[in-house]
SELUM-833345 format. One record per residue (C-alpha): residue number from 1; residue in one letter; y, x, z. Coordinates in steps of 0.5 Angstrom, whole numbers, plus 500, padded with zeros to 3 digits. Example, Ala and Ser with C-alpha at 12.3 -4.5 7.8 and 13.67 -1.06 7.14 Angstrom:
<rs>
(r 1 'A' (491 525 516)) (r 2 'S' (498 527 514)) 
</rs>
This chain:
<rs>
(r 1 'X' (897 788 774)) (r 2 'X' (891 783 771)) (r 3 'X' (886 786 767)) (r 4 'X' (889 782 761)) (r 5 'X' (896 784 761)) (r 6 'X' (892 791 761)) (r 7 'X' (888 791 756)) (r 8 'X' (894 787 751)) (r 9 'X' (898 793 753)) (r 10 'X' (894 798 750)) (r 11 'X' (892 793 743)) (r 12 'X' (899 792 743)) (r 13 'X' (900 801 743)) (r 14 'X' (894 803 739)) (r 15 'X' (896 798 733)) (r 16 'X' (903 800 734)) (r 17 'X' (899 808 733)) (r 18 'X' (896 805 728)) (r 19 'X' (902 803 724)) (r 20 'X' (905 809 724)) (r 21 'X' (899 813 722)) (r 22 'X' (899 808 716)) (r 23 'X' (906 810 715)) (r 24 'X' (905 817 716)) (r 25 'X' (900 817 711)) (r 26 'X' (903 813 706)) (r 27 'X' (909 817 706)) (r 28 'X' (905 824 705)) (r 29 'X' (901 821 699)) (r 30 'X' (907 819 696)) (r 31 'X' (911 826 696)) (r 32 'X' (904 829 694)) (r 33 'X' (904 825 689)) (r 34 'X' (911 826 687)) (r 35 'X' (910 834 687)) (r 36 'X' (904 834 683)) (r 37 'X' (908 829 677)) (r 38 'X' (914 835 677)) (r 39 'X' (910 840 678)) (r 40 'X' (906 837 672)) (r 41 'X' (913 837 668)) (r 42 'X' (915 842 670)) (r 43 'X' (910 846 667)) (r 44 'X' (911 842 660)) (r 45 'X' (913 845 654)) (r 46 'X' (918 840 652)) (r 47 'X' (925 843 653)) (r 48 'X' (927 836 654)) (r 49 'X' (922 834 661)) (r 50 'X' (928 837 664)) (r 51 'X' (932 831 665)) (r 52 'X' (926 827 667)) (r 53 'X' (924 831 673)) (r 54 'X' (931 831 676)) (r 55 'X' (930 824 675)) (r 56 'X' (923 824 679)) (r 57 'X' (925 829 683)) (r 58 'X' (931 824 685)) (r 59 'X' (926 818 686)) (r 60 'X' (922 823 691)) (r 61 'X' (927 824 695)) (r 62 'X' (930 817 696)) (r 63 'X' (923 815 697)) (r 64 'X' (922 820 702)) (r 65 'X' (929 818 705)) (r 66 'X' (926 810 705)) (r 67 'X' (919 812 709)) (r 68 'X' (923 816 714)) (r 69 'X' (928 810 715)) (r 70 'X' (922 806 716)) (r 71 'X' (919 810 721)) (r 72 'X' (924 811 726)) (r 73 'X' (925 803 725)) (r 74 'X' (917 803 727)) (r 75 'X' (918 808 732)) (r 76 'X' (925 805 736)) (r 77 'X' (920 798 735)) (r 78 'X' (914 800 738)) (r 79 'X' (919 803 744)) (r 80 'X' (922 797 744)) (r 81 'X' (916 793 746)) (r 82 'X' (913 797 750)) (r 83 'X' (919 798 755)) (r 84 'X' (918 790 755)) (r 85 'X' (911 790 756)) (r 86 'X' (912 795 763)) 
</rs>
């Protein structure tokens, strides 16, 4: 194997690393800030918040359940590619 192909092999996984960590922490950020908008209604007053946390507490799962989806598809794309590479 030359020494080109081994090095775009490891620019291939170190940006594919990197594309996950990106994910990963999208996907951290956007459940904190979820959990910190609920906790915030949950902690109101207002005895109508409640419908609206459900609401947001909805939001947050589904938006959880997207970034998992995109991170398996990441993952099976990057396994993908570097079975191809070898």
């Amino acid at each position: 194997m030359t020494q080109a192909r081994v090095m775009m092999q490891a620019r291939v996984i170190t940006q594919a690393r990197t594309q996950i960590w990106v994910l990963a922490v999208t996907a951290v950020l956007a459940v904190t800030a979820a959990k910190v908008q609920l906790m915030g209604r949950l902690d109101s007053s207002k005895g109508d918040r409640g419908s609206q946390t459900l609401e947001w507490a909805i939001i947050a799962g589904i938006v959880c359940g997207l970034a998992l989806v995109v991170a398996l598809k990441v993952t099976n794309a990057v396994n993908t590619h570097a079975a191809q590479i070898k």
